[in-house]
NUPA-465396 format. One record per atom (N, C-alpha, C): y, z negated, x negated. Coordinates in pm, whole numbers, plus 50000, padded with zeros to 5 digits. Layout:
N
<<Y; Z; X>> ...
END
This chain:
38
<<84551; 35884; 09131>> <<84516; 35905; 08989>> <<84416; 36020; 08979>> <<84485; 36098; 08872>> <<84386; 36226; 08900>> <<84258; 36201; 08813>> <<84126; 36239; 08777>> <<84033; 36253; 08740>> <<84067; 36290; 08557>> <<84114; 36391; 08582>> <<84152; 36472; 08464>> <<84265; 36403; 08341>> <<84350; 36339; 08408>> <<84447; 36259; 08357>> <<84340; 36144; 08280>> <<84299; 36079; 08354>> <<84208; 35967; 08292>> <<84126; 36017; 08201>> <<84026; 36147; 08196>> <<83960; 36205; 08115>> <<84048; 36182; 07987>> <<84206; 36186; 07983>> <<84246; 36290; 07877>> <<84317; 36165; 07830>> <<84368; 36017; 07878>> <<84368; 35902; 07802>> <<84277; 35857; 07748>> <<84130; 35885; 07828>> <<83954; 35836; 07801>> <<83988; 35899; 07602>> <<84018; 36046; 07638>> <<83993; 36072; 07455>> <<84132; 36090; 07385>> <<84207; 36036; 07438>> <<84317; 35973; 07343>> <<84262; 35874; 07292>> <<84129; 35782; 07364>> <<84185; 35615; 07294>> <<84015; 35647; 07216>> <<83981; 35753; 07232>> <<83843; 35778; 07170>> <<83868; 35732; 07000>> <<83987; 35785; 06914>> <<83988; 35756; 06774>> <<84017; 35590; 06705>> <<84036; 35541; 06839>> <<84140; 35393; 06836>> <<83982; 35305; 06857>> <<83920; 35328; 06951>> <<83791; 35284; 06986>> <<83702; 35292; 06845>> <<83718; 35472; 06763>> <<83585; 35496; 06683>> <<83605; 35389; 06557>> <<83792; 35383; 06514>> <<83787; 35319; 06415>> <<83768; 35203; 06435>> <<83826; 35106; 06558>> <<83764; 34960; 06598>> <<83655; 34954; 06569>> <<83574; 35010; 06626>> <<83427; 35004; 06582>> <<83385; 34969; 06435>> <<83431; 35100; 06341>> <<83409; 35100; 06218>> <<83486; 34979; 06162>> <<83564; 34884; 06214>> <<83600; 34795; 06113>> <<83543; 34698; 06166>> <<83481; 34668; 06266>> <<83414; 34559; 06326>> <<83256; 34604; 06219>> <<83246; 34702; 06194>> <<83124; 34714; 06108>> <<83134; 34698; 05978>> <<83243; 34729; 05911>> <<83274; 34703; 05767>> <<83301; 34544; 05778>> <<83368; 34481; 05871>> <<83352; 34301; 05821>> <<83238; 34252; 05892>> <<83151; 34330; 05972>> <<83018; 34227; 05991>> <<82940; 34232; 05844>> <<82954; 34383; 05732>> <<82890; 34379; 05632>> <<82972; 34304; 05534>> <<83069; 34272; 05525>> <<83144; 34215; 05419>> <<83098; 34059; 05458>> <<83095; 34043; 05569>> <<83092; 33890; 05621>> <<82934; 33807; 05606>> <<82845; 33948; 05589>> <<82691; 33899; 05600>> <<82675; 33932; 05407>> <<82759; 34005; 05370>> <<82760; 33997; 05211>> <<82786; 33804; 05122>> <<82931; 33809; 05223>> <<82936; 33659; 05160>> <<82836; 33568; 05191>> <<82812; 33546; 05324>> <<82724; 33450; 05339>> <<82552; 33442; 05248>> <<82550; 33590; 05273>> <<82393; 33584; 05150>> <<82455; 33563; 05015>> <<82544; 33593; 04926>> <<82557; 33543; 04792>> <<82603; 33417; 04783>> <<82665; 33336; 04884>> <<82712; 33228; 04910>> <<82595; 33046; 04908>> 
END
């Protein structure tokens, strides 16, 4: 396995990772929204 190859799946899955992220952050705020008006 070359070095470079892996680099270049590493930032293929970089946009798949950034948006996971961002939706794991939009329902921790949606989720800590309900519970405080709740």
């Amino acid at each position: 396995m070359e070095p470079h190859r892996s680099r270049i799946i590493f930032f293929k899955h970089i946009p798949i990772v950034a948006s996971f992220s961002m939706l794991v952050i939009y329902a921790q705020k949606y989720l800590h929204r309900l519970y405080f008006y709740s």
